[in-house]
N, C-alpha and C positions, 0 to 999 in steps of 0.2 A: 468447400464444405465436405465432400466425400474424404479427401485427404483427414479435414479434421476428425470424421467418424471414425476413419479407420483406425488413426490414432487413438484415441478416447476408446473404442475395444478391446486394443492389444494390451493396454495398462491395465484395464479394469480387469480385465482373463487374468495379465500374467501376475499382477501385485498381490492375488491370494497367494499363492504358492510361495513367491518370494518372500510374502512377509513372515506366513507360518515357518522358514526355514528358517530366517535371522530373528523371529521367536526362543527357536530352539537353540540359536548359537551363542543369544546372550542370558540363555537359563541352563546351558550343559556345566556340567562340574567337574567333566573329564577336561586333557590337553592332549591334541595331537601332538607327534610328536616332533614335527618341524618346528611346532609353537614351544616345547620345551629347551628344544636349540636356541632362540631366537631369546628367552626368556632369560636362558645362563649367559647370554652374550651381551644384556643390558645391563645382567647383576636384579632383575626383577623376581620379587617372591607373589608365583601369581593365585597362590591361593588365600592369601592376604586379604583381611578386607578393610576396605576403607570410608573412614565417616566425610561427610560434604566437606568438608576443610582441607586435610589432606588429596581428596579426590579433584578438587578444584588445585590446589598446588601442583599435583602432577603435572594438570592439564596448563598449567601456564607455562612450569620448567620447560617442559617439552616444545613447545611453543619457544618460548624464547631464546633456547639452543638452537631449534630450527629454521630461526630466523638467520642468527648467528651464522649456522652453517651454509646458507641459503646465500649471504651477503657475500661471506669468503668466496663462495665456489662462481660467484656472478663477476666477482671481478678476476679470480684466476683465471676463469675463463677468455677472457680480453688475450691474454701472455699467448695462448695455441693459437696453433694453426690453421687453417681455414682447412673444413667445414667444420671443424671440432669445437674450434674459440671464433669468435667477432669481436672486432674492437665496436668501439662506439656506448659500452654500457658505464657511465660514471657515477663518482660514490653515490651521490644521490640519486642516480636512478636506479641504481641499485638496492639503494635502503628503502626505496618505495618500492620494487617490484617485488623484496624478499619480505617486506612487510605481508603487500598484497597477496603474495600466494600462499606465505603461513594463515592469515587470515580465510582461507578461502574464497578471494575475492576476485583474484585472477586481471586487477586492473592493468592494462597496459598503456605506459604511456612512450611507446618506441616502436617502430619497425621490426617484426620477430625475425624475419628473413636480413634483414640489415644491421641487427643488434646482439643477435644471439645462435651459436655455434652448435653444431649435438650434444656438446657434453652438457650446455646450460639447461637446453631443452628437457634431455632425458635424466641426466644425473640429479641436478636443481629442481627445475618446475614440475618436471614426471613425480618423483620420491614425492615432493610437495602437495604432489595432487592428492596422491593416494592418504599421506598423512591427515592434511586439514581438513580432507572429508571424514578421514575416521575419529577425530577430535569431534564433530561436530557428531556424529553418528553415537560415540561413548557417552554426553550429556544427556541428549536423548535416552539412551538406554539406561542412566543414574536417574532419570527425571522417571522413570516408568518404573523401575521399583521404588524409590519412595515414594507413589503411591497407591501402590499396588501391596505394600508393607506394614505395617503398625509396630511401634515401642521396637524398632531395631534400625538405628542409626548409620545401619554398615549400606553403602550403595553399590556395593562393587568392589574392582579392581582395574584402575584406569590403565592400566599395562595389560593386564588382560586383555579386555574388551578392546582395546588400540591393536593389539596383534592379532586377534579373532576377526575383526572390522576389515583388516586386510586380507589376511590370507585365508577366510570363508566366505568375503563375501566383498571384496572390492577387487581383487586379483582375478578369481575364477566367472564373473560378470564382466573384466574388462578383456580376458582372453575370446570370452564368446564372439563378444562385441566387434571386436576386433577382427579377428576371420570374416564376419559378417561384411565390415567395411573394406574388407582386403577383396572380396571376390566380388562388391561390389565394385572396383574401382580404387579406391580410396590409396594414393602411393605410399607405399614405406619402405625406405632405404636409408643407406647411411652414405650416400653420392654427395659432392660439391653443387658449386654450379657447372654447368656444361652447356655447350654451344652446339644447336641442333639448326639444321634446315630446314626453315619453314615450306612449304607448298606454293608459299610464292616464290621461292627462290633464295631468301632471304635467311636470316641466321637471326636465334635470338637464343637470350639466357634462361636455362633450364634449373631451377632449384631441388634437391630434395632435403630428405630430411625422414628420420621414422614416427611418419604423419600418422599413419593409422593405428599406432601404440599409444600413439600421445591423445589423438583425437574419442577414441573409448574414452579412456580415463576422467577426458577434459569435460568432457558431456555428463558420465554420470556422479562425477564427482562434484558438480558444480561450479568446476573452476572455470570453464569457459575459454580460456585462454588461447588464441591464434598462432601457431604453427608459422603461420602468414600473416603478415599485416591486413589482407583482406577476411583473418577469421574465417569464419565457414561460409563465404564464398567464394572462397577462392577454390578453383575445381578439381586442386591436389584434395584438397579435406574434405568437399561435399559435393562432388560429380556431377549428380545425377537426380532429379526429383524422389526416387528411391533412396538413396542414403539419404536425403532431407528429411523423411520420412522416419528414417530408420533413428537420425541423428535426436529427431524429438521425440520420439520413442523413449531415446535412453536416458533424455535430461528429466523423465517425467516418473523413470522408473522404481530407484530408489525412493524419492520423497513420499510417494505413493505407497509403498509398499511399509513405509515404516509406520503409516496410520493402519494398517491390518496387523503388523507387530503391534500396536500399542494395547489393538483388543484383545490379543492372543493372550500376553505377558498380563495382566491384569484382571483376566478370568471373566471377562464382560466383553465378548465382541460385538453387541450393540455397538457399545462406547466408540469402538472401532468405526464403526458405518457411521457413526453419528458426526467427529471427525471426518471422516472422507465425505459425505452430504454434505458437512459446510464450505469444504476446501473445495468441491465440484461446483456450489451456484458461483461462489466468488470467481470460479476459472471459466465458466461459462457465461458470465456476463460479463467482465475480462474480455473473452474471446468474439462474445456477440458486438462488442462497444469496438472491438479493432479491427472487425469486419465491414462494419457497417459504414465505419470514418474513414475507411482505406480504397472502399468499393465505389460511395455516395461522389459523383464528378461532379466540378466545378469547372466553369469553363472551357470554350472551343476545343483546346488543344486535349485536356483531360477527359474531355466527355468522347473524342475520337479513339484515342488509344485504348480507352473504356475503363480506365483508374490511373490514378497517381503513379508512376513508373519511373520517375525520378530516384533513383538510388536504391534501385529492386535487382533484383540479378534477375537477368531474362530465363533463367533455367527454371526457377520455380515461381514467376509471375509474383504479381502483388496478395496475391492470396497468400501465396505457400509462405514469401516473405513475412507476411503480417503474421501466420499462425505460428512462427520461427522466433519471431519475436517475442510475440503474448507469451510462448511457453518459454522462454529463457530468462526474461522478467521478471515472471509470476513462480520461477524454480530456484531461482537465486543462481542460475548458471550464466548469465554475464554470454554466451556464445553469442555470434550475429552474423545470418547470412544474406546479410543486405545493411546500408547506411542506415539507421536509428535518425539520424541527422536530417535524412529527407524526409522521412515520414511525414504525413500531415499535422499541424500544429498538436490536433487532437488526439492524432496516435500517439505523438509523443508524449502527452498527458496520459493516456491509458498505460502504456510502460510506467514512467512515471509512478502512477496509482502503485500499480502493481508489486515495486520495490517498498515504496513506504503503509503498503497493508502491514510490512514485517516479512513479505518473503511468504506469504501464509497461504498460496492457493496453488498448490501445495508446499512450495517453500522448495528449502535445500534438505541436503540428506541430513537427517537429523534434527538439523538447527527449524528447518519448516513445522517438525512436530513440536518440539517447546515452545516455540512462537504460536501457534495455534494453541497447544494446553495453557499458556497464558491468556489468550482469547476468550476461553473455555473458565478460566477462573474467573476474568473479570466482570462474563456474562453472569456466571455463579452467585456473586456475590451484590450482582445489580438485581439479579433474580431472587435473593436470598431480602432484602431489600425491599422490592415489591410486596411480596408475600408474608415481611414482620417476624422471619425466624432466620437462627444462624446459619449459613450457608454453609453447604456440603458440597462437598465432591469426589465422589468413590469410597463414601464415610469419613470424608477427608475432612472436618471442621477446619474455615477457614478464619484466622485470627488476624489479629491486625499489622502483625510483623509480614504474615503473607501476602495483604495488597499493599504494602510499603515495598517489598519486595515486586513486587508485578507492577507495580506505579514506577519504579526504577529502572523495570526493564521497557516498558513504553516508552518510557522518556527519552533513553540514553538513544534511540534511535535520531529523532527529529531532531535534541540537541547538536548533532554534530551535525544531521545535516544543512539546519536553519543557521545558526555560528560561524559555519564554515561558509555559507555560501552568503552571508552578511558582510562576514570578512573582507572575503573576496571580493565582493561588488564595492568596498568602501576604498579601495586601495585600488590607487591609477594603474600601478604595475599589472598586476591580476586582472584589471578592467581590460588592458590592452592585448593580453591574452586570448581573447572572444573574439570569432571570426566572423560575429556580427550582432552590429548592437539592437537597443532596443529590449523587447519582451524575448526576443528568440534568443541575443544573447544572454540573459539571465537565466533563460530555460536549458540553455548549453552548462553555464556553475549549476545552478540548482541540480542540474541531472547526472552531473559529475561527482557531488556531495551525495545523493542521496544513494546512486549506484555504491561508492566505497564505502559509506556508514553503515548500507544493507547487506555488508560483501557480495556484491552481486559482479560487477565487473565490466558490465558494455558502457559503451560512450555515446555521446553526439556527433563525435569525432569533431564538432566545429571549435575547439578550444585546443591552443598550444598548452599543453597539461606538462609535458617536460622542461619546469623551470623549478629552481630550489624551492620556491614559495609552494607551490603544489604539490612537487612530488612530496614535502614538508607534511604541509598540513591535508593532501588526501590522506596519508599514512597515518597522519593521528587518528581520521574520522572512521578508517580502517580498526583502526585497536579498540576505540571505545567503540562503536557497532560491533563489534564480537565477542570482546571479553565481558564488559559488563556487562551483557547480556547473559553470557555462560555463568558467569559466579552468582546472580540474581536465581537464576535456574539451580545451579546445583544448593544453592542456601534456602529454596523452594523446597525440593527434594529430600534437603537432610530433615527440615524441621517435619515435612508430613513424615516421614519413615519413622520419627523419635514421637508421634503422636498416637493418644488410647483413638479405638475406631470408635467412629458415631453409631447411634443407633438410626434403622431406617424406619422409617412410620409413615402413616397415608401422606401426611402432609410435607413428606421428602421430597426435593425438586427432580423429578425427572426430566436425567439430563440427554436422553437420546431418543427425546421425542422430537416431535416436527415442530413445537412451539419455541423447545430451547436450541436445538438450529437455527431458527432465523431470528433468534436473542443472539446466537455469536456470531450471525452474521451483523446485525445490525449494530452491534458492539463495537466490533471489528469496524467498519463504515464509518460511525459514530467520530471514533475515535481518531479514524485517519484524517476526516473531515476538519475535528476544531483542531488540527495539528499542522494540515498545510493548505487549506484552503486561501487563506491571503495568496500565500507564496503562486500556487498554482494559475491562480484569480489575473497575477502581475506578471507569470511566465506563458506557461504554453495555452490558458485558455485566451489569453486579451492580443496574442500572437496566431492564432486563430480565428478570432472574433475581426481583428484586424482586414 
């Protein structure tokens, strides 16, 4: 619990400042001038503005070149030499890892340390990290001027803001970070493997790799992605109770911060706190619901050791594991410093939860704030509703083409993950992939589906996930959980920015009071409820109950 306070502090201090700073990065109308380099080099006109149509095509092109690029450079990498290249990465797992990290999703279904060489690491999944967080960070930033705008169609400039996203505020947060982790402990080098002597006498194999470049990045980027097969606990990435610390710190930081951008950029930082109030009860009941199931013993052996300790890493106890958890879940960063797999039935339903809220307590960078401003709509319009007048939002009237659009973007989540993991369970092949049947192995697909549709990224580990069928069809549930989400978002955005502003009168909903906060909490709940409660009801609660 002190660990959690501390945490829960250092965001709430440090997310003011960060956010008023990438306020001003996506409202300057100046170019540094590295970013005018960077701009002649892509052929980009970045004073250009663009309407949701073209702004949503950039974001795909780009996206689908860097898939492209992402596939080539994962199999080149197989041909070098060791520590550079690894064999072992084939076309299909290939097309699913470069799916997954342009997505932001970070799923791995391989050994990092046995599959993947420096160049894949730093050149591919590094460049990758920095990119798909800043895609996800640009939407957000097109979704907050229009509606923060009236009767002007223009949202930006997706090359813009994609250059700004990096080199103001993904680069100079993952250098901090990273010193941070370096004198914590944290290794970074560009070393093979090597054969050191133990203290017993003994000789064993030593890896490295530049963990503490990649580990910043992975964290605050959302991608989550392991260095190691054992992710963040393995003790090259996360040492010490202090970088655990430090690690959830950074997956909490951005997401955070971009709900203080949201009130800045829109002239109403209520709106702001009204946002971060609702994304704080969901992450604190979240965090209280995976304290409580993680801590609560059951039986001799449990009630001795004093919690569940089955697949905890002894360095930060079942506490620091479970709060390592709750915030990688509920941030869309996919990291894990302990087996998800052992958890108690229950914990693994509260992760679970936490992916199909949408990613919304706080979410990922970006992508966390349009998931919640769609929360915020739908509250809107349920509120709008109650009360017998057309519902507003920032004078934003909302018409029916906007919850067609919000109804699409709700949707497209649970379709892939409910489809996919139907699928799955209906076909012998796929059944035989589960390292145990019953309720727990269907909690294994269900939590494999819902992790890549949410791009979120952790496992149960208890499923062989590296065969055509999977690495197949997680990659699709990869595309639709992030694109059609994004284009839903920016076709949001175009239509309020090309809209006349409403008038406000007594009988306008206010939307940053404490009544319409726990309207989008209860929305949000609502909603996640009639959407997987079967599912959950037949996975990890009756595997629980059991």
């Amino acid at each position: 619990m002190l660990q959690a306070i501390v945490v829960v502090l250092l965001v709430v201090a440090l997310h003011v400042p960060l956010g008023n700073y990438m306020a001003r990065v996506y409202s300057d109308t100046g170019h540094w001038r590295v970013e005018r380099v960077i701009y002649r080099l892509i052929g980009a006109q970045p004073d250009d503005q663009q309407r949701w149509t073209r702004y949503g095509y950039s974001v795909l092109s780009f996206s689908a070149v860097s898939v492209l690029f992402l596939y080539g450079l994962l199999l080149v990498q197989t041909l070098l030499p060791e520590p550079w290249g690894h064999k072992g990465m084939t076309p299909a797992l290939a097309f699913n890892t470069a799916i997954s990290f342009v997505t932001n999703t970070s799923w791995q279904s391989y050994a990092g340390e046995a599959t993947l060489g420096h160049a894949g690491l730093a050149a591919g999944l590094g460049v990758q990290a920095f990119a798909s967080c800043a895609v996800g960070m640009c939407v957000a930033a097109a979704l907050i001027r229009g509606l923060a705008q009236y009767q002007n169609e223009q949202l930006g400039n997706f090359w813009t803001d994609l250059v700004r996203s990096v080199v103001r505020i993904l680069l100079p947060l993952s250098i901090v970070v990273t010193v941070v982790l370096l004198a914590l402990g944290v290794v970074n080098n560009f070393h093979g493997a090597q054969e050191v002597s133990t203290l017993a006498g003994g000789s064993q194999t030593v890896l490295g790799g530049p963990v503490a470049t990649w580990e910043s990045i992975k964290l605050m980027s959302g991608d989550g992605g392991g260095a190691f097969n054992a992710n963040s606990a393995h003790p090259f990435e996360n040492p010490t109770p202090l970088t655990n610390a430090v690690e959830i710190v950074a997956m909490l930081l951005i997401p955070v911060a971009f709900l203080r951008t949201f009130g800045v950029m829109i002239g109403d930082r209520k709106q702001g706190w009204a946002l971060f109030t609702a994304a704080a009860v969901l992450f604190v009941v979240g965090t209280v619901a995976m304290i409580v199931v993680t801590t609560v013993t059951h039986g001799t052996v449990v009630h001795a050791v004093g919690g569940p300790v089955e697949g905890t890493e002894s360095r930060f106890g079942v506490s620091g594991s479970a709060l390592f958890g709750q915030v990688a879940t509920s941030s869309a960063d996919g990291a894990a410093n302990s087996s998800y797999d052992s958890f108690v039935s229950f914990g693994g339903a509260v992760l679970m939860l936490n992916m199909m809220l949408g990613e919304v307590a706080p979410g990922g960078a970006g992508s966390g704030l349009y998931g919640l401003v769609m929360m915020v709509l739908l509250a809107v319009f349920i509120g709008g509703l109650m009360v017998g007048r057309t519902p507003e939002y920032l004078k934003q009237p909302l018409r029916a083409r906007h919850m067609k659009l919000v109804s699409l973007y709700i949707l497209a989540l649970p379709a892939a993950v409910l489809i996919g993991t139907a699928v799955a369970m209906a076909l012998p092949g796929e059944r035989a992939s589960m390292l145990n049947a019953g309720s727990h192995g269907l909690s294994e697909v269900l939590y494999s589906f819902t992790s890549s549709a949410a791009n979120n990224g952790s496992a149960f580990a208890g499923i062989s996930a590296n065969t055509t069928w999977y690495n197949t069809g997680l990659a699709l549930a990869m595309v639709v959980g992030r694109f059609l989400p994004i284009i839903a978002v920016l076709a949001i955005a175009g239509t309020f920015a090309a809209q006349k502003p409403g008038v406000i009168t007594a009988g306008t909903l206010r939307t940053h009071s404490a009544t319409f906060i726990m309207l989008i909490i209860g929305a949000t709940l609502l909603v996640v409820g009639l959407e997987y409660l079967p599912a959950l009801a037949l996975g990890p609660v009756a595997d629980g109950l059991g």
